[in-house]
py3Dmol code that shows the C-alpha trace and the ligand (Angstrom):
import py3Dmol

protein = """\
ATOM      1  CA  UNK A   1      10.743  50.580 -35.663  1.00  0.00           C
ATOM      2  CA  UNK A   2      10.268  53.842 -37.750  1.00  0.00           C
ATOM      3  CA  UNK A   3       8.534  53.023 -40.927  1.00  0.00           C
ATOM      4  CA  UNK A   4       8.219  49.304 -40.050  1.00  0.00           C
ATOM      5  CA  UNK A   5       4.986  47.538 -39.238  1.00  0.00           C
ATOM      6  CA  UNK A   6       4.433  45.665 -35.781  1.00  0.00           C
ATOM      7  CA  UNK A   7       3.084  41.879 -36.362  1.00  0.00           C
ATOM      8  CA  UNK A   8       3.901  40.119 -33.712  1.00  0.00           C
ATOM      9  CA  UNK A   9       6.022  41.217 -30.275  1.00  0.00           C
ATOM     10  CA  UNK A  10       8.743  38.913 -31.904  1.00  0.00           C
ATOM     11  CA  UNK A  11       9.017  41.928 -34.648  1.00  0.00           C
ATOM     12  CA  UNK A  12      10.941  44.216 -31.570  1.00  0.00           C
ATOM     13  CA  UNK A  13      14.427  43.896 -29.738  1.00  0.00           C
ATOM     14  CA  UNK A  14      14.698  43.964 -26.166  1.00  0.00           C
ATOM     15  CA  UNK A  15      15.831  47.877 -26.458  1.00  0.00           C
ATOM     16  CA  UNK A  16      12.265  48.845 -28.670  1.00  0.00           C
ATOM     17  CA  UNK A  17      10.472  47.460 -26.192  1.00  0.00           C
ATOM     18  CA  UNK A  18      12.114  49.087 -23.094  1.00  0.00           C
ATOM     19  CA  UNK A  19      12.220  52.088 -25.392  1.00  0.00           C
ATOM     20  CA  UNK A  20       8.710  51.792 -26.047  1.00  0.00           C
ATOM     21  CA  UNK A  21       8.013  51.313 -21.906  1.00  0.00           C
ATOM     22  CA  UNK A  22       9.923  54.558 -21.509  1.00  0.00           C
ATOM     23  CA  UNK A  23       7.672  56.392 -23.653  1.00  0.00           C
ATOM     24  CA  UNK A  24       5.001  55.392 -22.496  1.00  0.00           C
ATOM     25  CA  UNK A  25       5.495  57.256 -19.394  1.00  0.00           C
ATOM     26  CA  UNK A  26       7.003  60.095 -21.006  1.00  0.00           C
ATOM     27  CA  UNK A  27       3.342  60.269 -22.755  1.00  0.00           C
ATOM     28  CA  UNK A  28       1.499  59.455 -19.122  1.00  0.00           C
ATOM     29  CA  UNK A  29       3.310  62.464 -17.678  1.00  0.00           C
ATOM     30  CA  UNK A  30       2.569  65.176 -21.018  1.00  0.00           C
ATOM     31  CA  UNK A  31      -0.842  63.527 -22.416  1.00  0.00           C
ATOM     32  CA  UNK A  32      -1.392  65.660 -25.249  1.00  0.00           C
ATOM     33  CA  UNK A  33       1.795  66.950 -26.962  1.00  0.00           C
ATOM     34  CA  UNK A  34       0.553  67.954 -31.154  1.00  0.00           C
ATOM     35  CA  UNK A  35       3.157  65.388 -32.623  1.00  0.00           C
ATOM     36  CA  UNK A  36       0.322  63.461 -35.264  1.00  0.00           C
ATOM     37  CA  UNK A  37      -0.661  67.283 -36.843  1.00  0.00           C
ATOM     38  CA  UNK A  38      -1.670  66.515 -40.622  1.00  0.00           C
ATOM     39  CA  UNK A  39      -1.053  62.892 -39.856  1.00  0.00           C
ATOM     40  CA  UNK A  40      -4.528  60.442 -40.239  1.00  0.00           C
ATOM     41  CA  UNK A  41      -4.617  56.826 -38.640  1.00  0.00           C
ATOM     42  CA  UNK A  42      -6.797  53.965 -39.913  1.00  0.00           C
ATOM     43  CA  UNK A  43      -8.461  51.690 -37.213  1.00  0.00           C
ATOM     44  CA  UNK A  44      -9.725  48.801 -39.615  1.00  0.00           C
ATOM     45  CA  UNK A  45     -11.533  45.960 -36.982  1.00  0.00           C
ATOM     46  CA  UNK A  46     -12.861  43.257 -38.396  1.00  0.00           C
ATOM     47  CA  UNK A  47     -13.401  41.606 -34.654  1.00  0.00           C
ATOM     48  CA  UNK A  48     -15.507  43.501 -31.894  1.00  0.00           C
ATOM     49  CA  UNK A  49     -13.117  45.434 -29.335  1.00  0.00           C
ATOM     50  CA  UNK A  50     -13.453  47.994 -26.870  1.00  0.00           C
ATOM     51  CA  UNK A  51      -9.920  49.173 -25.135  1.00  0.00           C
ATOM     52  CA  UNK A  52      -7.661  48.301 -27.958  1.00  0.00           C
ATOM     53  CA  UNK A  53      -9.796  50.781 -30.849  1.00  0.00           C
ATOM     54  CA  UNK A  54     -10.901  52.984 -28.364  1.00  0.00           C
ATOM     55  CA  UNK A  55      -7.541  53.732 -27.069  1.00  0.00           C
ATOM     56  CA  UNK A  56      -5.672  53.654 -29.988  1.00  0.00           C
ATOM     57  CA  UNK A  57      -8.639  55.938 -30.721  1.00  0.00           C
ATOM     58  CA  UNK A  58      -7.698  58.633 -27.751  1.00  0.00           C
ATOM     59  CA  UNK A  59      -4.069  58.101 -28.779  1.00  0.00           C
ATOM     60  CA  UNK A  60      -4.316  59.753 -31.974  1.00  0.00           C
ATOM     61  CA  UNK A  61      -6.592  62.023 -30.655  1.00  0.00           C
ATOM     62  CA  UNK A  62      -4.484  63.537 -27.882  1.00  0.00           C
ATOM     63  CA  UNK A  63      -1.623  63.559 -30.417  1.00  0.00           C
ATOM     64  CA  UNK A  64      -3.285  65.988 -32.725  1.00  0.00           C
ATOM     65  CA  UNK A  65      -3.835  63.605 -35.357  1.00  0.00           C
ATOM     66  CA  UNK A  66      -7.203  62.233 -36.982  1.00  0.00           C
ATOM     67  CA  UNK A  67      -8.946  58.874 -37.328  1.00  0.00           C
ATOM     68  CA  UNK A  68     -10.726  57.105 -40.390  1.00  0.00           C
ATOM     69  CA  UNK A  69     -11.776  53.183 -40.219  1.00  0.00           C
ATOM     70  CA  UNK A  70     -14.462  50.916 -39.270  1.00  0.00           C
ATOM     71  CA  UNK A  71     -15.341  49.375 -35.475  1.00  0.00           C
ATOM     72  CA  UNK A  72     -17.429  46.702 -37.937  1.00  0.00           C
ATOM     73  CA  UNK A  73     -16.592  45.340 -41.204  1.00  0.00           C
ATOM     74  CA  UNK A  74     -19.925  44.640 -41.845  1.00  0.00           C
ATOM     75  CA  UNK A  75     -20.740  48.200 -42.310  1.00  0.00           C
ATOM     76  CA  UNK A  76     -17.786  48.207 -45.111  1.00  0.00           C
ATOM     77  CA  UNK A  77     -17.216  46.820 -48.276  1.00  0.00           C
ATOM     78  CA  UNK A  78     -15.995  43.561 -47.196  1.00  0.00           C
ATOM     79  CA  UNK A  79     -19.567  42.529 -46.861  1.00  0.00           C
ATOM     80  CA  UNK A  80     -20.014  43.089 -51.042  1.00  0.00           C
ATOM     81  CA  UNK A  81     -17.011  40.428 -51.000  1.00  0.00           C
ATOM     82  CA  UNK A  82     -14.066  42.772 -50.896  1.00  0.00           C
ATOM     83  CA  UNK A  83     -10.559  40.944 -50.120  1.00  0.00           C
ATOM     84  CA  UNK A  84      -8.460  42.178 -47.194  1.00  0.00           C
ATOM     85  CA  UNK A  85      -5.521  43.023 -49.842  1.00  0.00           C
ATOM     86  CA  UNK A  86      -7.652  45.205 -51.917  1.00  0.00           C
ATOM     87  CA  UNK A  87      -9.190  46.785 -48.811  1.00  0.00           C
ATOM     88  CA  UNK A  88      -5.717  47.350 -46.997  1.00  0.00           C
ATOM     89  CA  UNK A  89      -4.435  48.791 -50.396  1.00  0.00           C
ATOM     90  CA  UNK A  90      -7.463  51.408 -51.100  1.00  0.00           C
ATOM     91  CA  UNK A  91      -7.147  52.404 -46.939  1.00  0.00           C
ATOM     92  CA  UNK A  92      -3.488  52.720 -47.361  1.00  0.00           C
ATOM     93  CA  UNK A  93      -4.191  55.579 -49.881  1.00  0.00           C
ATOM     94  CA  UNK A  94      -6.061  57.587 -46.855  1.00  0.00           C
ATOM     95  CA  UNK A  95      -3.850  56.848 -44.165  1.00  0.00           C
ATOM     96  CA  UNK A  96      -0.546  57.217 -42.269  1.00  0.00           C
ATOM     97  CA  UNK A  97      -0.661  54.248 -40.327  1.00  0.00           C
ATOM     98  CA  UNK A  98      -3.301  51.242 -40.168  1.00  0.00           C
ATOM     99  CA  UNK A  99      -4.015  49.387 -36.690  1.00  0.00           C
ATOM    100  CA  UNK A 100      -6.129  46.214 -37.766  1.00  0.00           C
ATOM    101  CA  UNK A 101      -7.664  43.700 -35.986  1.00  0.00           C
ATOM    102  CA  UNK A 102      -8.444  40.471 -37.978  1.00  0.00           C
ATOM    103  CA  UNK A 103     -10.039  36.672 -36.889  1.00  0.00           C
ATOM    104  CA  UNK A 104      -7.326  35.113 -38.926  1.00  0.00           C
ATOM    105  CA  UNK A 105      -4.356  34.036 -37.583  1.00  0.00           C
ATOM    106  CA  UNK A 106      -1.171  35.705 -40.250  1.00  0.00           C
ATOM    107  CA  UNK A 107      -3.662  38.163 -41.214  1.00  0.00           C
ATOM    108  CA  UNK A 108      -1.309  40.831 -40.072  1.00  0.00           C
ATOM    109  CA  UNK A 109       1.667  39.429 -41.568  1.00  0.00           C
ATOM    110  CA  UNK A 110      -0.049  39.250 -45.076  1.00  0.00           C
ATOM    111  CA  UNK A 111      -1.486  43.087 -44.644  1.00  0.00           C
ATOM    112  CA  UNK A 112       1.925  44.100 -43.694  1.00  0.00           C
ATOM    113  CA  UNK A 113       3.397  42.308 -46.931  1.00  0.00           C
ATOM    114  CA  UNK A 114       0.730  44.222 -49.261  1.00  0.00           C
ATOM    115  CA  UNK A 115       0.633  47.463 -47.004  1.00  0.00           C
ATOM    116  CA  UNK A 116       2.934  50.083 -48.450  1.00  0.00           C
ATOM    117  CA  UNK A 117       2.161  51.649 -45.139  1.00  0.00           C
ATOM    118  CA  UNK A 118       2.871  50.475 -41.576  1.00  0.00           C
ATOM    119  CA  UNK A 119       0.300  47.822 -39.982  1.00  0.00           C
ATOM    120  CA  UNK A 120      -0.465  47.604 -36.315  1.00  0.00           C
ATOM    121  CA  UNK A 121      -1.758  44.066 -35.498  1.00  0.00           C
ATOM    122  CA  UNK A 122      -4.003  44.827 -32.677  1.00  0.00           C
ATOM    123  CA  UNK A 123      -5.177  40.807 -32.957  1.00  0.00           C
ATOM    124  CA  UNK A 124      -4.776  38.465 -35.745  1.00  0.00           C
ATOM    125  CA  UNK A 125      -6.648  35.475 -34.180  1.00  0.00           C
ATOM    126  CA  UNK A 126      -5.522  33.311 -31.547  1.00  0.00           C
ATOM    127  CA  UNK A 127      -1.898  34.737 -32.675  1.00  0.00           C
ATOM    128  CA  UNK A 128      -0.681  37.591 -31.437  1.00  0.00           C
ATOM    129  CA  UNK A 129      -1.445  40.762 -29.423  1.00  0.00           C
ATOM    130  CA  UNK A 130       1.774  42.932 -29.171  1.00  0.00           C
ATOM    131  CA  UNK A 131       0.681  46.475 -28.631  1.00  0.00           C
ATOM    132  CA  UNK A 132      -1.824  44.621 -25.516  1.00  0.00           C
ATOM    133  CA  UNK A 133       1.922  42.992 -24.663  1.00  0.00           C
ATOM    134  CA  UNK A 134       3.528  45.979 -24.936  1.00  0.00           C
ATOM    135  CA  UNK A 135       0.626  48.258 -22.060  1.00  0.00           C
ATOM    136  CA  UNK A 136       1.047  45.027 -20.085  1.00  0.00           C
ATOM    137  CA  UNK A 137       5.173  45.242 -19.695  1.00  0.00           C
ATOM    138  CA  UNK A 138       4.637  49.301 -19.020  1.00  0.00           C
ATOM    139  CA  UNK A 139       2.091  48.259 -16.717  1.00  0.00           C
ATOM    140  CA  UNK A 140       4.526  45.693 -14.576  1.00  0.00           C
ATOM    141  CA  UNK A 141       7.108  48.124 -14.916  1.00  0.00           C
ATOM    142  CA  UNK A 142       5.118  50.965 -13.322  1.00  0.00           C
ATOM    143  CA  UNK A 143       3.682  48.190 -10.409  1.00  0.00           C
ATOM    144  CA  UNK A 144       6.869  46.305 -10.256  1.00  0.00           C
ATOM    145  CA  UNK A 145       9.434  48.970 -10.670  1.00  0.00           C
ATOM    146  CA  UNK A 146      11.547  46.428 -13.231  1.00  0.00           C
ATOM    147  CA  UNK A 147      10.755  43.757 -15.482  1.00  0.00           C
ATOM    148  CA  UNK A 148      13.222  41.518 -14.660  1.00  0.00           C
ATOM    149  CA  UNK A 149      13.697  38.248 -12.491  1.00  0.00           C
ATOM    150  CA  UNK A 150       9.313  38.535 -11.739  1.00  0.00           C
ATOM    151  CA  UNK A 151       7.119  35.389 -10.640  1.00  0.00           C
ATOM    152  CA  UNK A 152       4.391  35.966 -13.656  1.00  0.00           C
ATOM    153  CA  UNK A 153       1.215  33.404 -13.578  1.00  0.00           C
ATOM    154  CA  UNK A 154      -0.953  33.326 -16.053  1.00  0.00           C
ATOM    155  CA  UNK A 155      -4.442  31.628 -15.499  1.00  0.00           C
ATOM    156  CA  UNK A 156      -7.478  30.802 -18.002  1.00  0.00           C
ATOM    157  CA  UNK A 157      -7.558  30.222 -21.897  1.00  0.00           C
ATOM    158  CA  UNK A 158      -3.819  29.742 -22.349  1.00  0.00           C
ATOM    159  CA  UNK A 159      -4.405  28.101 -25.574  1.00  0.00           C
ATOM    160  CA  UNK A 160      -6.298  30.496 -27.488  1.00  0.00           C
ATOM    161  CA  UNK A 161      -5.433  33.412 -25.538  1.00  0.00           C
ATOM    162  CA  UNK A 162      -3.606  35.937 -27.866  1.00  0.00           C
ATOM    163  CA  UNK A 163      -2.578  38.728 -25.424  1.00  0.00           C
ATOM    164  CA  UNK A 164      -0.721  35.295 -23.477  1.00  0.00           C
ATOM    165  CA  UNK A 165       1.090  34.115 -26.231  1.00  0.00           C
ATOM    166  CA  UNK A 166       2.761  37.604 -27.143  1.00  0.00           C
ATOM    167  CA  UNK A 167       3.437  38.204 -23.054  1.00  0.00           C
ATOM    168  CA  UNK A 168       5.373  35.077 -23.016  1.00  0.00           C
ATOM    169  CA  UNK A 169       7.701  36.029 -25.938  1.00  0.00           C
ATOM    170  CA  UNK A 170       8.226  39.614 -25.031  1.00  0.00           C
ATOM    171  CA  UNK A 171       8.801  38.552 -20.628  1.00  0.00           C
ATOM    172  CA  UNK A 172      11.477  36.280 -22.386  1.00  0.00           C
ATOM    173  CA  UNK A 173      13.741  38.777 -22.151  1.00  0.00           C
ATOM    174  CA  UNK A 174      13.675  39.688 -18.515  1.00  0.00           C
ATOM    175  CA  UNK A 175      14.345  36.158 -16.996  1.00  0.00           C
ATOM    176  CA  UNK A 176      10.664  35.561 -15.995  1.00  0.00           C
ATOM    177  CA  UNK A 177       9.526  32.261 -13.688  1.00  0.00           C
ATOM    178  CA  UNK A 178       6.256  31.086 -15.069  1.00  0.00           C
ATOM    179  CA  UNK A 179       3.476  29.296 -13.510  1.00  0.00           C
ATOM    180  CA  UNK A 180       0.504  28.227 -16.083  1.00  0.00           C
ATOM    181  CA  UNK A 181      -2.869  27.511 -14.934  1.00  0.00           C
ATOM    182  CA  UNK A 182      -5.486  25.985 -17.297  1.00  0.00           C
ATOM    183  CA  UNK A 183      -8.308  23.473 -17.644  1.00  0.00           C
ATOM    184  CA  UNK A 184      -5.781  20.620 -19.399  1.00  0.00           C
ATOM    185  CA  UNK A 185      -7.519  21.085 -22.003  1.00  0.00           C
ATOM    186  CA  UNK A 186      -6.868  24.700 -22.006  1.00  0.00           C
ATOM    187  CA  UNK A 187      -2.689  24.264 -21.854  1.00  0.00           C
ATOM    188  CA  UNK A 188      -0.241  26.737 -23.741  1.00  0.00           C
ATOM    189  CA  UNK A 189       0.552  25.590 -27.506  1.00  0.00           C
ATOM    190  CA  UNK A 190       3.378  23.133 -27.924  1.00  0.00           C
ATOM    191  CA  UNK A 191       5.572  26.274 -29.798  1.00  0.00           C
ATOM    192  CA  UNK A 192       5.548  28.162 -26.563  1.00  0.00           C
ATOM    193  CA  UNK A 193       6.336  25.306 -24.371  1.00  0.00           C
ATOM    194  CA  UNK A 194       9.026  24.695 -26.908  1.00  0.00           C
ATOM    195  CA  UNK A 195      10.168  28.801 -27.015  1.00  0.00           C
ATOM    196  CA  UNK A 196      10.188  28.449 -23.316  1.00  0.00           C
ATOM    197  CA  UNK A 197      12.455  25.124 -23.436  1.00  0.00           C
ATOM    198  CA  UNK A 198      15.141  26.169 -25.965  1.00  0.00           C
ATOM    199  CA  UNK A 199      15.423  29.628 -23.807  1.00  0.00           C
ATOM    200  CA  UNK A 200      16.202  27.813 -21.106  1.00  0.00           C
ATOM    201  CA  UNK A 201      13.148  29.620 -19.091  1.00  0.00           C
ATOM    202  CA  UNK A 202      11.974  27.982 -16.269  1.00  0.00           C
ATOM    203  CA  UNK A 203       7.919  27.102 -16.007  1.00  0.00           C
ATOM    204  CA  UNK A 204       5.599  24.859 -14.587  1.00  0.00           C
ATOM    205  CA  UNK A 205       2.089  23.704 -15.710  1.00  0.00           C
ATOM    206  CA  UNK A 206      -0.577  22.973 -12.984  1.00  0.00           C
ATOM    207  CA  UNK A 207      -4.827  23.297 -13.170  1.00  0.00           C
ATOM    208  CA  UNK A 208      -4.922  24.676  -9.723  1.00  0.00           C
ATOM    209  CA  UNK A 209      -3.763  27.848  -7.700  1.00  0.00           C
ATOM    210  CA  UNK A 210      -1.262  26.180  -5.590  1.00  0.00           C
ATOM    211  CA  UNK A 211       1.874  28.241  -4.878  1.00  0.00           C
ATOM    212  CA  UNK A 212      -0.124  32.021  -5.549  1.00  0.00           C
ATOM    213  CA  UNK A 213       1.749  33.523  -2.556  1.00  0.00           C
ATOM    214  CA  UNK A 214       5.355  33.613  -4.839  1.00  0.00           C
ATOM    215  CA  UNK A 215       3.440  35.128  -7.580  1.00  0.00           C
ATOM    216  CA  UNK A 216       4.440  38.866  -7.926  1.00  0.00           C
ATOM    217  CA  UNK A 217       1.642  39.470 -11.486  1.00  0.00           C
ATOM    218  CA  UNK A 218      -1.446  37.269 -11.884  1.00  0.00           C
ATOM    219  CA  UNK A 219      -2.498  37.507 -15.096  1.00  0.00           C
ATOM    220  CA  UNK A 220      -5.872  36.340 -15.406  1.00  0.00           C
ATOM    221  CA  UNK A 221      -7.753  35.472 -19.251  1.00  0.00           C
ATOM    222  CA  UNK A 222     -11.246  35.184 -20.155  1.00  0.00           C
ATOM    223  CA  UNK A 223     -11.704  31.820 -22.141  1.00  0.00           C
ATOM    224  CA  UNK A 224     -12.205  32.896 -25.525  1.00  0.00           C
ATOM    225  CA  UNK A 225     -15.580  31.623 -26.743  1.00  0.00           C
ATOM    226  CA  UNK A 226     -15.042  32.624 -30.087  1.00  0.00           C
ATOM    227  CA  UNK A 227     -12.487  30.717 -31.138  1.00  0.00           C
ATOM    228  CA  UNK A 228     -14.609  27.422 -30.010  1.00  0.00           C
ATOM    229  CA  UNK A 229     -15.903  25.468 -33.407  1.00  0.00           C
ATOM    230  CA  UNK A 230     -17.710  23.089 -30.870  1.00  0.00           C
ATOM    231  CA  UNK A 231     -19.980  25.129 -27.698  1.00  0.00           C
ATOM    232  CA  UNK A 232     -20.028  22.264 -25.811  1.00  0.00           C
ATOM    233  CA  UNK A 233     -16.299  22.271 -25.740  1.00  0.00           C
ATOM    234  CA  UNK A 234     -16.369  25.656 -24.478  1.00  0.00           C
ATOM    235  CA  UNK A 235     -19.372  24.769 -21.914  1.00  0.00           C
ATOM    236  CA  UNK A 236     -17.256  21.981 -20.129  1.00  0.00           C
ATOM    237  CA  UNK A 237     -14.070  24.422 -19.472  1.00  0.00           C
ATOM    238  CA  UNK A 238     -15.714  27.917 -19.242  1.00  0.00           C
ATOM    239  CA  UNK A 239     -16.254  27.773 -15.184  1.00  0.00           C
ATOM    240  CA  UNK A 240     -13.298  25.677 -14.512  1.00  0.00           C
ATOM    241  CA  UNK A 241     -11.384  29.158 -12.541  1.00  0.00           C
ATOM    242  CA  UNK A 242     -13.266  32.087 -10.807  1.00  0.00           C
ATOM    243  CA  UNK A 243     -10.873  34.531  -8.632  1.00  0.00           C
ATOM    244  CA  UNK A 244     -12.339  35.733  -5.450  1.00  0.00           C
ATOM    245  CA  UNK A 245     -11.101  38.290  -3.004  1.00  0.00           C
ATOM    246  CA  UNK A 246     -10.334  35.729  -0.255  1.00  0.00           C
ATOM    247  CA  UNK A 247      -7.661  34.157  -2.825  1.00  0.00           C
ATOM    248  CA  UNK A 248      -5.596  36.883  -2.145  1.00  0.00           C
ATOM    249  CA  UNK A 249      -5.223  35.957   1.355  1.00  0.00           C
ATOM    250  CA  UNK A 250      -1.652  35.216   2.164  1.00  0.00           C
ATOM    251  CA  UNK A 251      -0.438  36.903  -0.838  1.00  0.00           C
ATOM    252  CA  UNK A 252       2.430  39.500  -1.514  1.00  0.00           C
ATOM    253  CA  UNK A 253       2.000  43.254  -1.065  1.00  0.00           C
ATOM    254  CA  UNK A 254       3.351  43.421  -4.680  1.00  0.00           C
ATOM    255  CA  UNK A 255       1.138  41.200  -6.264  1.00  0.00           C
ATOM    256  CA  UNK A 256      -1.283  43.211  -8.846  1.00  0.00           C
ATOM    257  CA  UNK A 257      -3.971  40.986 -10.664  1.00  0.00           C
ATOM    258  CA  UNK A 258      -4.064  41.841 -14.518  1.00  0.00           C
ATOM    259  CA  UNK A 259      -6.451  40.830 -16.896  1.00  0.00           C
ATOM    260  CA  UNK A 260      -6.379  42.278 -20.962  1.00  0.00           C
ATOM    261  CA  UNK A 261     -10.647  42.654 -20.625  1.00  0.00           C
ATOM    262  CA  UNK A 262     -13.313  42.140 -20.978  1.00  0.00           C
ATOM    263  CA  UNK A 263     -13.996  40.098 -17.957  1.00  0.00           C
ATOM    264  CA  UNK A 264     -16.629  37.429 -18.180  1.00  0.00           C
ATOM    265  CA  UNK A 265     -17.282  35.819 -14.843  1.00  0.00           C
ATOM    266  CA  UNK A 266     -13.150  34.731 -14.251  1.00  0.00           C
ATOM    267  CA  UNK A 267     -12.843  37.391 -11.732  1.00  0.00           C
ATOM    268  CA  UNK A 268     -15.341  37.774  -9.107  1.00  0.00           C
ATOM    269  CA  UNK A 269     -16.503  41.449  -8.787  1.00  0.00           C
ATOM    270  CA  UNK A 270     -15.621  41.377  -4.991  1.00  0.00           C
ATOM    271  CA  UNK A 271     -11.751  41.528  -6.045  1.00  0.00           C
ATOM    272  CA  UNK A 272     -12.102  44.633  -7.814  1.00  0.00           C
ATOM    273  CA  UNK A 273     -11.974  46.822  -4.702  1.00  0.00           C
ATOM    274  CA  UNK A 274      -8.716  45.158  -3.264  1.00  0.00           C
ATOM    275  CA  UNK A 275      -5.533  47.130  -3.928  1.00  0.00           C
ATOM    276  CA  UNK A 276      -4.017  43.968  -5.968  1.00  0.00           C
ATOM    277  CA  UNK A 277      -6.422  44.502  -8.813  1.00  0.00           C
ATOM    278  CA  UNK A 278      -5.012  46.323 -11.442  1.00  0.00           C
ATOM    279  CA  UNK A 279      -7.064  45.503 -14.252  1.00  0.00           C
ATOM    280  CA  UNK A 280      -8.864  49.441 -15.166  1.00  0.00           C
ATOM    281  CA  UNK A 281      -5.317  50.914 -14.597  1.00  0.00           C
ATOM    282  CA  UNK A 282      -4.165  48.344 -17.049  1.00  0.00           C
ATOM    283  CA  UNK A 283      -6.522  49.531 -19.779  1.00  0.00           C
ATOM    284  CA  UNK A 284      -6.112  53.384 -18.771  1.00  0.00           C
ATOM    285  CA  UNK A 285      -2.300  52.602 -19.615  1.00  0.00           C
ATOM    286  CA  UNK A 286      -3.021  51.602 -22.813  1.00  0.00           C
ATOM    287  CA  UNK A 287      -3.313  55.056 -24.456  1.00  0.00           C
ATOM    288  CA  UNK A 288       0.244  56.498 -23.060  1.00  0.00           C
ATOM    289  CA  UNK A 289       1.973  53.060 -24.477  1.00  0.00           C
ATOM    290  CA  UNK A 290      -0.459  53.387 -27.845  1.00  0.00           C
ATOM    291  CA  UNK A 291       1.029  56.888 -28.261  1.00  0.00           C
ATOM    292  CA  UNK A 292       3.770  55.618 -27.614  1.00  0.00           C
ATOM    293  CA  UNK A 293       3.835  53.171 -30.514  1.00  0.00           C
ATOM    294  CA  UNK A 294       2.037  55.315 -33.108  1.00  0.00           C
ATOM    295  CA  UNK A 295       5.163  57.997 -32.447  1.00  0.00           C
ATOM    296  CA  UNK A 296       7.660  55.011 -32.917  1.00  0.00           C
ATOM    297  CA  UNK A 297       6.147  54.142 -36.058  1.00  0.00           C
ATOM    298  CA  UNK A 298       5.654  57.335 -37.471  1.00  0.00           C
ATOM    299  CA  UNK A 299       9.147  58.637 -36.610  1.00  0.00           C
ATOM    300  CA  UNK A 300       7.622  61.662 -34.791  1.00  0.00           C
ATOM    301  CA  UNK A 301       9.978  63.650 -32.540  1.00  0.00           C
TER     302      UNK A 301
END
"""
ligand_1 = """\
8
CP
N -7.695 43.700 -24.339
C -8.387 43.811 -25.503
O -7.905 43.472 -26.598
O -9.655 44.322 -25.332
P -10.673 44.621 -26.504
O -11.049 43.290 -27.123
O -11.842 45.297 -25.849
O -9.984 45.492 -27.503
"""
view = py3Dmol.view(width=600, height=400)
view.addModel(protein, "pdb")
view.setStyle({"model": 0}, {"cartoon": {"style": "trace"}})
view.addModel(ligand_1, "xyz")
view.setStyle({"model": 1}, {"stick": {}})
view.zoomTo()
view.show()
């Protein structure tokens, strides 16, 4: 990984990302070792976040580096018509290490080909997510104690739903079951039913909640109203799941609920005080697996 930019989960072997999960718990247990002295790291969103700048954000921070970039490209020269190449190439001359977030899918992939340094893709459209994929596998590992051989469902926007389609790949490794809940109209791409397929990976499809008590992670998405060109398309299939407390009823001790955030109204707020939700420790991970990745990257020992 050193030197190299992360695109898409794809990008890393099965030994980055255990290597990466290991890490990240090296960094939970010493927060705030000086490894990114000298060093400066771009966050360059052109879509609105919260966890994934703000904890790359404490990342750097706790590693002794510095931070330049934009939460809004609006507020940047993009909005006087600038291209992402030229913008990419003129932040490249200020930074270490850019983590972008972009609407388009490939985005990523084309600021990685112009970048001469390394890109973080945190979001290129309905595409990919890896460094969310990457918190989410140190988070099962911490709750699960392993990654292998794990019921995973995943529930909500499975078409659209970025942080999804990067899970899948990277859980391909550890000989996952999957169970996929959507509005039908909502269903996982035809390339990730197909990934699934030619891995040999067993999965089912179903719109309800039927068979919850073999699930050991229930990984819950928001449906993503921005990537809707028609609102009443997203009106008909926005209330079509809601969690609740008493759906945990019958289920295992090891279950944890996950969810990237924000929340919208998918999980009821009544579930948030069961043990099973693990959706703020989730997020909180993020930081010790972003440190983790920025000190991958950046080669720093
Ligand atoms: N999980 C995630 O990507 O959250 P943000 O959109 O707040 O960064």
């Amino acid at each position: 990984m050193r030197g190299k930019s992360l695109v898409s989960i794809a990008d890393l072997t099965p030994d980055d990302i255990l290597q990466i999960v290991e890490l990240s718990e090296f960094f939970e247990k010493n927060p705030q070792p000086r490894l990114l002295d000298g060093h400066v790291v771009a966050t360059v969103f052109y879509e609105p976040s919260t966890r994934t700048r703000l904890s790359f954000e404490t990342a750097v921070q706790r590693l002794g580096g510095r931070i330049i970039g934009f939460a809004d490209a609006k507020t940047s020269s993009v909005r006087k018509g600038e291209s992402l190449k030229d913008t990419i190439l003129t932040i490249a001359n200020y930074s270490d290490l850019i983590v972008m977030r972009h609407p388009l899918e490939g985005s990523a992939r084309y600021a990685a080909e112009v970048s001469p340094v390394p890109i973080v893709n945190a979001g290129d459209g309905a595409n990919q997510h890896p460094t969310q994929t990457l918190l989410d596998l140190y988070s099962i590992q911490k709750t699960q104690g392993r990654l292998d051989k794990l019921n995973i469902f995943l529930v909500g926007d499975l078409k659209f739903g970025r942080t999804v389609h990067s899970l899948i790949m990277a859980l391909s490794h550890f000989s996952p079951r999957f169970v996929f809940i959507s509005h039908p109209d909502l269903r996982l791409p035809r390339e990730y039913i197909l990934f699934l397929q030619n891995r040999n990976i067993p999965f089912r499809e179903q719109t309800d909640f039927s068979g919850l008590e073999d699930a050991d992670i229930l990984y819950v998405t928001r449906v993503q109203k921005e990537r809707f060109s028609d609102p009443i398309e997203y009106e008909k299939v926005k209330d079509f799941y809601r969690l609740t407390l008493d759906m945990l009823q019958g289920t295992k001790d090891n279950l944890k609920v996950m969810h990237p955030l924000p929340r919208v109204d998918e999980i009821a707020s009544d579930v948030d005080s069961s043990p099973k939700a693990y959706y703020f420790q989730q997020a909180r991970n993020g930081v010790f697996t972003r440190q983790a990745i920025i000190a991958r990257i950046l080669g720093l020992k």
